[in-house]
SEBA-561123 format. One record per residue: residue number from 1; residue in three letters; x, y, z of N, C-alpha, C in turn. Coordinates in Angstrom, 1 decimal, padded with zeros to 4 digits. Example, Ala and Ser with C-alpha at 12.3 -4.5 7.8 and 13.67 -1.06 7.14 Angstrom:
% SEBA-561123
[drenza 1, ala, [013.2, -005.7, 007.8], [012.3, -004.5, 007.8], [013.2, -003.3, 007.8]]
[drenza 2, ser, [012.8, -002.2, 007.1], [013.7, -001.1, 007.1], [012.9, 000.0, 007.9]]
***
This chain:
% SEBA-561123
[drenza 1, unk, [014.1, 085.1, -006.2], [012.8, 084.9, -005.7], [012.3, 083.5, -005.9]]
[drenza 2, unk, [012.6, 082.4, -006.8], [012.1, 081.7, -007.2], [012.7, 080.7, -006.5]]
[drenza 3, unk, [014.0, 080.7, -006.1], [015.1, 079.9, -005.4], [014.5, 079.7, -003.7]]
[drenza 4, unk, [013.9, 081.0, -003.5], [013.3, 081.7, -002.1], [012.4, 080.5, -002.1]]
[drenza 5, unk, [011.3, 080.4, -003.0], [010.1, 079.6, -002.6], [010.4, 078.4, -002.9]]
[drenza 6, unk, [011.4, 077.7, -004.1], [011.6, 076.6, -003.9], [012.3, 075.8, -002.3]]
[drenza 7, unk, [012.8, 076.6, -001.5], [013.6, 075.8, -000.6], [012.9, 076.4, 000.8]]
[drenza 8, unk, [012.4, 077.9, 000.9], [011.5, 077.9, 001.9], [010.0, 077.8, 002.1]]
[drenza 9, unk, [009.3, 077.8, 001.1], [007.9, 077.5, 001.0], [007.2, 075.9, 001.7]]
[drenza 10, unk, [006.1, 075.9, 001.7], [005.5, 075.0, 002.3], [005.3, 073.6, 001.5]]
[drenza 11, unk, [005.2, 074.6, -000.1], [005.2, 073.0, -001.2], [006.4, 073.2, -002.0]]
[drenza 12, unk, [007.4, 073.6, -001.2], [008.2, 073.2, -001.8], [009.7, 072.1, -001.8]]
[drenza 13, unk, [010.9, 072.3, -001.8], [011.3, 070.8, -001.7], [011.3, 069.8, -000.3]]
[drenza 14, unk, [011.1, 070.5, 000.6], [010.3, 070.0, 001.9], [009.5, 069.2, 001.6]]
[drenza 15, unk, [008.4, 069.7, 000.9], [007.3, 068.8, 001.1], [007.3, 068.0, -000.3]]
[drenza 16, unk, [008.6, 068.3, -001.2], [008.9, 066.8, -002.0], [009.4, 065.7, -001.5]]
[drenza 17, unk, [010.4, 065.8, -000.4], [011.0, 065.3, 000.4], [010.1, 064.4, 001.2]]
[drenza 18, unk, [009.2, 064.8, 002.0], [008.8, 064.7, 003.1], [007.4, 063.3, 002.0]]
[drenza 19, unk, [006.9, 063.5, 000.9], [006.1, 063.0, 000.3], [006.9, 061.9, -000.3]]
[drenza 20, unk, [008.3, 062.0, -000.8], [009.5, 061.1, -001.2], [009.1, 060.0, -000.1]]
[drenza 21, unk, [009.5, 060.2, 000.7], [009.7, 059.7, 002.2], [008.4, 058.8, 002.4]]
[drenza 22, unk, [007.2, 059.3, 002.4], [006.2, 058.9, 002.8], [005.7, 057.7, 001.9]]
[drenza 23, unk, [006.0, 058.1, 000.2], [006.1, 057.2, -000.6], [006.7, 055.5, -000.2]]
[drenza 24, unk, [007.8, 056.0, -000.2], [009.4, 054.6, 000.4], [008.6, 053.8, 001.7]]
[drenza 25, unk, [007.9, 054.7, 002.4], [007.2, 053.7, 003.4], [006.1, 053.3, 003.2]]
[drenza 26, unk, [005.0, 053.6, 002.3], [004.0, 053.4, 001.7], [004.1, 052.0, 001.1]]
[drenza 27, unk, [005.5, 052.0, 000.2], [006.2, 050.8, -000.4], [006.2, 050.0, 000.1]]
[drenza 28, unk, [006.9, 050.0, 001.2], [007.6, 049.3, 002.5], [006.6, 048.5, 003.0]]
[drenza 29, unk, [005.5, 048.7, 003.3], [004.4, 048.3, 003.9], [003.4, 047.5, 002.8]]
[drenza 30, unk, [003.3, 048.1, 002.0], [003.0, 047.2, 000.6], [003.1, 046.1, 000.7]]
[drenza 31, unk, [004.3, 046.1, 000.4], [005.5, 044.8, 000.7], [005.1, 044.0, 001.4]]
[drenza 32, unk, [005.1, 044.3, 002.6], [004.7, 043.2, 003.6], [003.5, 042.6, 003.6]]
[drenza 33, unk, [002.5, 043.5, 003.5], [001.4, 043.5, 003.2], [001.0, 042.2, 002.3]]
[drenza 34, unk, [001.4, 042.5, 000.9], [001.9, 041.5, -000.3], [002.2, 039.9, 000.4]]
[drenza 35, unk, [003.3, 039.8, 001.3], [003.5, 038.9, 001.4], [002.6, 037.9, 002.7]]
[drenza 36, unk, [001.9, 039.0, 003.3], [001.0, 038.3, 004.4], [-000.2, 038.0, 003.5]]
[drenza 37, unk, [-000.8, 038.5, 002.4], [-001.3, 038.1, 001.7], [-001.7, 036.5, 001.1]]
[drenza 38, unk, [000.0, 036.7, 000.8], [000.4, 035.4, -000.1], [000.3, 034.5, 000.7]]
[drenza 39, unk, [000.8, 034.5, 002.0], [000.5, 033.1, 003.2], [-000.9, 032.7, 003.5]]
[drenza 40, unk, [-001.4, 034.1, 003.8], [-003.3, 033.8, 003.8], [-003.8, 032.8, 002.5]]
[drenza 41, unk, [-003.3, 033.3, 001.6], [-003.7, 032.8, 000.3], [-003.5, 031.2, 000.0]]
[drenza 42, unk, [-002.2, 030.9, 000.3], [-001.7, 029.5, 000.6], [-002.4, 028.8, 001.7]]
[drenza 43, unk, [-002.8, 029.3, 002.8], [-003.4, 028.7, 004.0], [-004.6, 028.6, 003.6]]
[drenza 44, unk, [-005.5, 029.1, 002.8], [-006.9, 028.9, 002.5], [-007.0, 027.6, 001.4]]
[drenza 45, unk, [-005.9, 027.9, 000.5], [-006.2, 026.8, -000.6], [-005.6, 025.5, 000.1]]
[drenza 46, unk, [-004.9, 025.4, 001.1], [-004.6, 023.9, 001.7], [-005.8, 023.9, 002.6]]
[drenza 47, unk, [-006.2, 024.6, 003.3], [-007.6, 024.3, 003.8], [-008.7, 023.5, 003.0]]
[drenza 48, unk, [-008.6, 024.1, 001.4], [-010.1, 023.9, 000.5], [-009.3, 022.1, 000.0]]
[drenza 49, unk, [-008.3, 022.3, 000.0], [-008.0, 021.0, -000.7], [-007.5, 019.9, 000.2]]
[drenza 50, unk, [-007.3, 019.9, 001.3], [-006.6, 019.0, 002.1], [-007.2, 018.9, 003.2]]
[drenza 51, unk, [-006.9, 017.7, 004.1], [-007.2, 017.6, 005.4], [-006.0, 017.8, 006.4]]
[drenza 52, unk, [-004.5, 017.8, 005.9], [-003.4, 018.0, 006.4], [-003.9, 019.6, 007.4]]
[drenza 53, unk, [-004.0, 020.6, 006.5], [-003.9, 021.9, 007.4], [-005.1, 021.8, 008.3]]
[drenza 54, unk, [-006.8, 021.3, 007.9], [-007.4, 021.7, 009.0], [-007.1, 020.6, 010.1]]
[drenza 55, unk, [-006.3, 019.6, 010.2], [-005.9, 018.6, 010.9], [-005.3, 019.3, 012.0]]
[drenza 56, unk, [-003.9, 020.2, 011.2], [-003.4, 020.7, 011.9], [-003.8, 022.0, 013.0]]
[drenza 57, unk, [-004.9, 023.0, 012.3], [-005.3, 024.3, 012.9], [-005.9, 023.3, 014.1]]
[drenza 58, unk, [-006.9, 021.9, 014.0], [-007.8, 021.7, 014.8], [-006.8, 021.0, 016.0]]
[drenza 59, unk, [-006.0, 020.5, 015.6], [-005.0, 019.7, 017.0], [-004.3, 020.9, 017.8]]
[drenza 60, unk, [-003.5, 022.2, 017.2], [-002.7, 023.6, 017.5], [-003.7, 023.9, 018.3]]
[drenza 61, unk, [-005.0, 024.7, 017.7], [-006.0, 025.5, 018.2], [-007.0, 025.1, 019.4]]
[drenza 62, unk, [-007.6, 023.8, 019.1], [-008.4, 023.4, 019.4], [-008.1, 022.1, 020.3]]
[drenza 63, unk, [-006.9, 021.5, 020.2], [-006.4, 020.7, 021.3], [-007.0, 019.1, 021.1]]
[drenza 64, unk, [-008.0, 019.1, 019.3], [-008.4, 018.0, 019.2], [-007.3, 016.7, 018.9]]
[drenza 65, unk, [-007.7, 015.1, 019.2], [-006.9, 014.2, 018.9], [-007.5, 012.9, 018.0]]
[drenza 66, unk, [-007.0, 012.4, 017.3], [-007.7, 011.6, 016.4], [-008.4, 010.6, 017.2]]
[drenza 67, unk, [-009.5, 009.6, 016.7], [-010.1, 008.8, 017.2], [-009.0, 007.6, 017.6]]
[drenza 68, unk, [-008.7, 007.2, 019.1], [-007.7, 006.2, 019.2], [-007.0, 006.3, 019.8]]
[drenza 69, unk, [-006.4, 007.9, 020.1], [-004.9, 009.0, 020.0], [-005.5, 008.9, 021.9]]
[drenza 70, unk, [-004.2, 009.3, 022.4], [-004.6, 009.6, 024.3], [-003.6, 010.5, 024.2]]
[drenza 71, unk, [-004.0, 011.6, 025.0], [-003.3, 012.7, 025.3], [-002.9, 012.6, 026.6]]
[drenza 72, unk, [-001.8, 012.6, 026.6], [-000.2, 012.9, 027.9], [-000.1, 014.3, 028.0]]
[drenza 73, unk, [-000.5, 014.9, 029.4], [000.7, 016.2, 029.8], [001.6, 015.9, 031.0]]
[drenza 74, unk, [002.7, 016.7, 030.3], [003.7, 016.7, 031.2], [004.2, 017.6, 032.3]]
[drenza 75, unk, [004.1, 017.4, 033.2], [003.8, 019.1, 034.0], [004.8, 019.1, 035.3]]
[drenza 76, unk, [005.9, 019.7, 035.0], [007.6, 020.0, 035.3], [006.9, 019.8, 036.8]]
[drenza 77, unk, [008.4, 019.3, 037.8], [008.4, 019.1, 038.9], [007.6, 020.2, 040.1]]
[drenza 78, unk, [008.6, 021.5, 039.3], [008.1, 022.8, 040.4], [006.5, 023.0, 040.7]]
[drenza 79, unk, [005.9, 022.7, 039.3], [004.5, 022.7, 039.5], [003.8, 022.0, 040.1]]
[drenza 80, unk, [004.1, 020.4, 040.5], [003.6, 019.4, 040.9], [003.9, 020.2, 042.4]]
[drenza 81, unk, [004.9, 020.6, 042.9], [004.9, 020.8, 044.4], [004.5, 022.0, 044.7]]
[drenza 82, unk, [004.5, 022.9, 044.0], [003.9, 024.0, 044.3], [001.7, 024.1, 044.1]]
[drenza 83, unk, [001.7, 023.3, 043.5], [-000.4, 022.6, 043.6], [000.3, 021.5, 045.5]]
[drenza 84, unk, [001.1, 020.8, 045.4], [001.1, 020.2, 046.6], [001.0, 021.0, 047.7]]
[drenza 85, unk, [001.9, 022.1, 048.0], [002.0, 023.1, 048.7], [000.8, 023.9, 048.9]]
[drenza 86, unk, [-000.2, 024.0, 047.7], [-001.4, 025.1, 048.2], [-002.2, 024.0, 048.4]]
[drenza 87, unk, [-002.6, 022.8, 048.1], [-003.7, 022.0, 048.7], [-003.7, 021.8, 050.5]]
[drenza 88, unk, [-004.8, 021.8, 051.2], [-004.7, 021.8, 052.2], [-004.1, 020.3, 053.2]]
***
């Protein structure tokens, strides 16, 4: 009887199994978690202490250029004839 409920019952090793399981990915996700942390965490203290990162977020993000700096785009052939082609 006891063998009965251990392997067909609802709490029984099914749902050790199934909580094993859910555990290991619980873990898993931690984990990553943990390490996206650690980047945020790094990214804030070069922000608080440096001009290097918000240099960088502001040139990436924001398209800014230092006082002096001239910004070049380069804009592949196909595109150049294909704006020629729809201008009237």
């Amino acid at each position: 009887m006891l063998q009965a409920r251990l392997w067909l019952s609802a709490d029984g090793f099914r749902e050790v199994w199934r909580l094993a399981a859910l555990v290991e990915q619980r873990t898993v996700d931690n984990r990553q978690l943990a390490e996206r942390n650690a980047e945020l965490k790094a990214e804030v203290r070069d922000l608080k202490q440096g001009q290097e990162a918000s240099e960088e977020l502001a040139r990436t993000e924001l398209g800014m250029l230092r006082h002096g700096e001239t910004f070049y785009q380069i804009v592949p052939r196909r595109e150049l004839r294909e704006a020629d082609a729809t201008e009237p």
